[in-house]
C-alpha positions, 0 to 999 in steps of 0.5 A: 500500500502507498504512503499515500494511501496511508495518510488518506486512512489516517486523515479519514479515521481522524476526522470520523473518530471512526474505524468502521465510519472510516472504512465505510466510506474508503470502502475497506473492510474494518480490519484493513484500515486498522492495520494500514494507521498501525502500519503507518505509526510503524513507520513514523515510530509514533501513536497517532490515535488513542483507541478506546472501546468508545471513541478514537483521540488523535493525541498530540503528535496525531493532531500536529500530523492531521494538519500537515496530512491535510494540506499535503493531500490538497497539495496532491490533488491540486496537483493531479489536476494541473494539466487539466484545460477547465479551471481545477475546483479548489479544495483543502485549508489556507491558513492566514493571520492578520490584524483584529481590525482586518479580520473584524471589520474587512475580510471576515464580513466579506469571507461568505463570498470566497466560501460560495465560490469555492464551497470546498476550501477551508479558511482558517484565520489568525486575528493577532497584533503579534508578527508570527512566525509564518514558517515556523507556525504553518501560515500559507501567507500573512496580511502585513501592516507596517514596515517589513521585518522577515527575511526570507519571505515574498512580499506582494505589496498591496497599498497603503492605509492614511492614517489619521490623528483624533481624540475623544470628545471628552479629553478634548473638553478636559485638555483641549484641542491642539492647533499645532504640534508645539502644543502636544507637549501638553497632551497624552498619547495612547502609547502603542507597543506590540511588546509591553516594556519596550520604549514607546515612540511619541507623534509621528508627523510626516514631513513634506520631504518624505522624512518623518519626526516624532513629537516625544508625548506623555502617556500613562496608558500603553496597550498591545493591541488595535481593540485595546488602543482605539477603546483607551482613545474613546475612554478619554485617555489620550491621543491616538494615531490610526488608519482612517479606516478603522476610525471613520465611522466613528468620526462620521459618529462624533464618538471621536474627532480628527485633531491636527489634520494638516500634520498626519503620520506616513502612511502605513504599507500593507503587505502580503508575505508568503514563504518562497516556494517554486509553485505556490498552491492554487487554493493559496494564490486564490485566496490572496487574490482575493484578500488583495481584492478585498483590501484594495477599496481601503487602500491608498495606491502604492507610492 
């Protein structure tokens, strides 16, 4: 028997947590698929399922195995039908991180749309204001906002999101409003740091060279994460510097108000990032095609 076809029993006696639901559907006899997942615990020198009388329990290097199992059979379907004239139904997992806000507010309200058009891929989506490990952790691709950091990785530039400067109406009625950066000395600002205990920055302001200063700003509240960062704003605790995205209803709302429109950050780069593979698998092309489509309407065009 193949490897393959060790893993597509693996992979089926998983998913059921049946050996007899497993076999009815590869169409085996019961005992064939048993010995076939022995065989291959054999072979990898590791237990894969917990039987018990009741149930089957994938244990941990069964499920670390499962995910891995699963893409590599998406990979060798896909891969069947790559001479095929008619465009290949797509199938299998994707895995994608990107911010809170992204996910909440752009891709998530707009995913029914990719799942109709391809009822059977599956998306799995990380909402995290931390840089994960794409590699290590087994993301096909990450949406990127800010500067580029990883090496090693493809970088498909998407645009850029404006950024905007805005305050509470209640810490503008307490602190008043600022009319030029020399009076900033006077305000607090929401300090923003994806780890907590490194020196946060101060304003940014874009100079109309292309260079960027920062306005050194007092701050008693530093928060890691986008949710966090424009609720600390709306509670009244300081300034804050965001997409316009994020913060356009609220204006839109009076739930808070732009300060000093003439001296905006830079606007921040979105990216996507995938590893270096020769042939990037067809369900993960598709799916960052249409990330990019559903980006673009936020997005000011790349500079």
């Amino acid at each position: 028997m193949s490897l393959l076809d060790q893993l597509n029993a693996f992979v089926q006696v998983a998913e059921l947590g049946s050996f007899t639901q497993a076999a009815d559907r590869l169409g085996w006899p019961k005992g064939k698929v048993s010995t076939t997942i022995q065989a291959l615990e054999n072979h990898l020198g590791t237990r894969l399922l917990h039987r018990t009388t009741r149930k089957v329990q994938l244990t941990q290097d069964g499920l670390a195995f499962h995910e891995r199992c699963r893409d590599l059979l998406a990979d060798v379907d896909e891969l069947q039908t790559l001479f095929q004239r008619s465009a290949p139904e797509l199938r299998g997992r994707v895995r994608v991180d990107m911010s809170t806000g992204a996910a909440r507010h752009m891709v998530i309200p707009r995913l029914p749309e990719l799942l109709q058009r391809h009822p059977k891929l599956e998306v799995e989506i990380s909402s995290t204001d931390r840089r994960v490990d794409l590699v290590r952790e087994g993301f096909d691709c990450v949406l990127r906002v800010g500067a580029l950091v990883d090496s090693g990785l493809i970088a498909r530039p998407l645009g850029r999101f404006r950024m905007i400067n805005c305050a509470s109406p209640s810490y503008l009625t307490r602190h008043g409003t600022p009319q030029s950066p020399e009076e900033l000395a006077r305000h607090e600002l929401v300090h923003y740091m994806p780890v907590l205990g490194a020196r946060p920055d101060g304003f940014d302001i874009a100079n109309p060279d292309g260079s960027v200063r920062t306005e050194p700003m007092a701050g008693r509240v530093t928060v890691n994460n986008a949710e966090s960062y424009q609720a600390a704003c709306l509670a009244g605790l300081g300034l804050i510097q965001a997409p316009e995205h994020g913060v356009q209803a609220l204006i839109a709302d009076g739930a808070l108000v732009e300060v000093l429109p003439g001296h905006r950050a830079p606007s921040m780069a979105v990216h996507l990032l995938y590893a270096n593979r020769r042939h990037l698998p067809q369900r993960v092309r598709a799916v960052m095609d249409w990330l990019a489509e559903v980006m673009a309407p936020h997005l000011e065009a790349w500079a």
